[in-house]
C-alpha positions in Angstrom: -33.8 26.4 45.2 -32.5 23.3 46.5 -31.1 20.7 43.3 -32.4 17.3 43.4 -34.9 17.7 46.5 -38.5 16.7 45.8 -41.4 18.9 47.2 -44.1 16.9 49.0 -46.1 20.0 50.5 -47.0 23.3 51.1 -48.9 25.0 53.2 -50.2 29.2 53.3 -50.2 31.4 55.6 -53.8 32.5 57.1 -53.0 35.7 56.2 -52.0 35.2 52.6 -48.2 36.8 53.2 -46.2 33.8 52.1 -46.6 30.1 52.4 -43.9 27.3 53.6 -42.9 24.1 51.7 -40.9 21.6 52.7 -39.6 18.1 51.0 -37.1 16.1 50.8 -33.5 16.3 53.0 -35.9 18.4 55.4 -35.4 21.2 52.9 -38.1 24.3 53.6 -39.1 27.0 51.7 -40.3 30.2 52.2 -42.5 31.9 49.4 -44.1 35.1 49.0 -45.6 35.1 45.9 -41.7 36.3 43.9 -39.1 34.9 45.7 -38.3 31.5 47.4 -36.1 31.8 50.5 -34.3 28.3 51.9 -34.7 28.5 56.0 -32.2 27.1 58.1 -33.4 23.7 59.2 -32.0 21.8 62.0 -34.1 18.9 60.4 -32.9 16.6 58.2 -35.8 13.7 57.7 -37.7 14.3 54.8 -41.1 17.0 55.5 -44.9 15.4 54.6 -47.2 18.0 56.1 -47.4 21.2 57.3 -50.7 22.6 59.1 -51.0 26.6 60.2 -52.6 27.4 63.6 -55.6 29.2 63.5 -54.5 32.6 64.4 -51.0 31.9 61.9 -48.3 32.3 64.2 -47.0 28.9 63.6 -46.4 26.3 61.6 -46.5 22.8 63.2 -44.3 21.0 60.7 -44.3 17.0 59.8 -42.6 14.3 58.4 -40.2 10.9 58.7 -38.9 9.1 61.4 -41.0 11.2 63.7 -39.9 14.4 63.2 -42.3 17.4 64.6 -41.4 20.5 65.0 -42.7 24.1 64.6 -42.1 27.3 62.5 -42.6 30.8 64.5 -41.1 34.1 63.0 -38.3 32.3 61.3 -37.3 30.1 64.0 -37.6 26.0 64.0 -38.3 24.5 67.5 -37.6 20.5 67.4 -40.4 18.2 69.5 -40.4 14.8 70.7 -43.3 12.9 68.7 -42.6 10.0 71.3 -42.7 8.2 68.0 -39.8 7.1 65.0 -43.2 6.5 62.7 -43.4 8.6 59.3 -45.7 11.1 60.3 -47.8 12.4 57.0 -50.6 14.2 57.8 -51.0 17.3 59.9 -54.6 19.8 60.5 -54.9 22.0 63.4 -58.6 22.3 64.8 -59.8 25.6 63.7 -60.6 26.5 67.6 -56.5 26.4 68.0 -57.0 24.0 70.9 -54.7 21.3 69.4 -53.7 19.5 66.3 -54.0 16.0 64.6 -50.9 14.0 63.2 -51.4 10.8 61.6 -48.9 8.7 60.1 -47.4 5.1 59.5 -48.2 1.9 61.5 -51.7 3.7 62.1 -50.1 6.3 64.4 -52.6 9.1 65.3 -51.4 12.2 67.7 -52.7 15.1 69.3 -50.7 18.0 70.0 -51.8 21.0 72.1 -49.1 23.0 71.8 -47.0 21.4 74.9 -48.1 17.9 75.6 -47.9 14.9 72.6 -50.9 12.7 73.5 -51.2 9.2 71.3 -54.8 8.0 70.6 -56.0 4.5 71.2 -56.7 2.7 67.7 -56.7 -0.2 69.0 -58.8 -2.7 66.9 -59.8 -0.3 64.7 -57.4 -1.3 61.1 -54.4 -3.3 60.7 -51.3 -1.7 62.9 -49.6 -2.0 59.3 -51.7 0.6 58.0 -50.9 4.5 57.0 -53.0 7.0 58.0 -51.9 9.4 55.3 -54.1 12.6 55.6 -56.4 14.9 57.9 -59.0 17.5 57.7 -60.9 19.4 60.0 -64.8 20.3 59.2 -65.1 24.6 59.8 -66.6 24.3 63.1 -64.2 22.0 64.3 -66.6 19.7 65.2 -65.3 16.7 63.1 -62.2 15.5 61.5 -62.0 13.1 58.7 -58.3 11.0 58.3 -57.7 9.1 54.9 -55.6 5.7 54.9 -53.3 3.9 52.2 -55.5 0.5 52.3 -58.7 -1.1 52.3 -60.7 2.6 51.8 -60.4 3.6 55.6 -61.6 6.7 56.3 -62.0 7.8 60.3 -64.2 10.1 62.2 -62.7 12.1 65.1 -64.9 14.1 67.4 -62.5 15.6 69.8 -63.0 12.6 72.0 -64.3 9.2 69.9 -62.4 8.1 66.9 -64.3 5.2 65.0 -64.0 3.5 61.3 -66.4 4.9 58.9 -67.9 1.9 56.0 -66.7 4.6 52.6 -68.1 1.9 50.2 -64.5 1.5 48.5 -61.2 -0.4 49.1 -59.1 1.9 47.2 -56.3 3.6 49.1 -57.3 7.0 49.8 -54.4 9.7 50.1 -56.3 13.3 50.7 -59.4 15.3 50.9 -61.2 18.4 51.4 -64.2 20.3 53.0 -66.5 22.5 51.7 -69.1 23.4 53.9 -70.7 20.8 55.8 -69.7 17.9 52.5 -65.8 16.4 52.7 -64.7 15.1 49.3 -61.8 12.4 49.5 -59.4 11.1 46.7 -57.5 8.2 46.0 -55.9 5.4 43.9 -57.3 4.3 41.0 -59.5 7.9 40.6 -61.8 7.4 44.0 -63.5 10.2 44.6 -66.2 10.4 47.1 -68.4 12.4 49.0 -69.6 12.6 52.2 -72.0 14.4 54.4 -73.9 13.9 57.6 -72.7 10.0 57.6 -73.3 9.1 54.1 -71.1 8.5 51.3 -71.0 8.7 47.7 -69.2 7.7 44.7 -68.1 10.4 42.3 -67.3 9.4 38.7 -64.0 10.9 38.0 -63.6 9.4 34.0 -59.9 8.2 35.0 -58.3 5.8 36.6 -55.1 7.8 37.7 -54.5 7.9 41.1 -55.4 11.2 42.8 -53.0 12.2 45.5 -54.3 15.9 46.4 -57.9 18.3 46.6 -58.3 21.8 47.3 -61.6 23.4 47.2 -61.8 27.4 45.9 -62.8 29.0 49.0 -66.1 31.5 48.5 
């Protein structure tokens, strides 16, 4: 392994064969459960998401200064974002039609596999703003994104992206689904809930900040 680099993500495979985690220097890992294998990366800007298509033969691949690229059978194909924004967040829509990229200066993408589309968030939060993370409901029906200020927390329908009122103004940096009910995380130990519209505030006991959720799946 790679001296020095910091790990920032990691995503599995649908299939459960290995997962891929990348970091710092654009360093990426391969790992099957025993051994970590380095893959050749033309990429050298540091790696903040990773998000698996549906059916798991690629990996599209995130992270600064724009970079975008994908992971198929041990081969890395470079994209143009159209953007030099840090790009954090990555979630494909569970029907494989496309996937969402958020990022820094409020930058929210949509990639279907051959055409980088950028969605209008104009008026919607401060340009200044990171949109740091983003998570599909299992229908595909809804995705959540999380940002770094003022509690924002978006809705995005596969058309209409709008500013949902989360009830905090805590920087939020992940969350998760579990059914139908999303649970989001952030500084200062935010957790919430939300369902159908509505949110709620967890008690968490600390007041670390919480940077990552996962949810057991059943």
């Amino acid at each position: 392994m790679p001296s020095g680099d910091d790990l920032n993500t990691v995503a599995w495979k649908p299939d459960g064969s290995y997962a891929i985690m990348g970091g710092t220097d654009g360093v990426l890992l391969i790992y099957d459960g025993t051994t970590l294998t380095r893959v050749t990366d033309p990429n050298t800007n540091q790696i903040q998401g990773i998000s698996w298509n549906p059916a798991g033969t690629a990996a599209l691949i995130v992270g600064n200064a724009g970079a975008l690229f994908t992971y198929q059978n041990g081969v890395i194909t470079l994209l143009n974002s159209g953007t030099t924004n840090d790009l954090y967040g990555v979630a494909w829509n569970p029907n494989g039609a496309y996937a969402l990229i958020s990022g820094a200066n409020g930058s929210i993408l949509r990639w279907d596999g051959t055409t980088v589309t950028v969605l209008n968030t104009s008026g919607l939060y401060p340009s200044t703003t990171i949109v740091r993370y983003v998570a599909w409901n299992s229908a595909g029906t809804q995705a959540l994104l999380a940002g770094n200020a003022g509690g924002l927390v978006l809705s995005y329908d596969g058309t209409n992206l709008s500013v949902l009122t989360s009830g905090t103004n805590n920087g939020l940096f992940s969350l998760a689904w579990s059914g139908a009910t999303a649970t989001i995380v952030g500084n200062g130990g935010t957790m919430l809930s939300y369902s159908s519209g509505s949110f709620n505030t967890l008690a968490t006991g600390v007041t670390t900040d919480l940077r990552g959720i996962a949810w057991k799946p059943t």
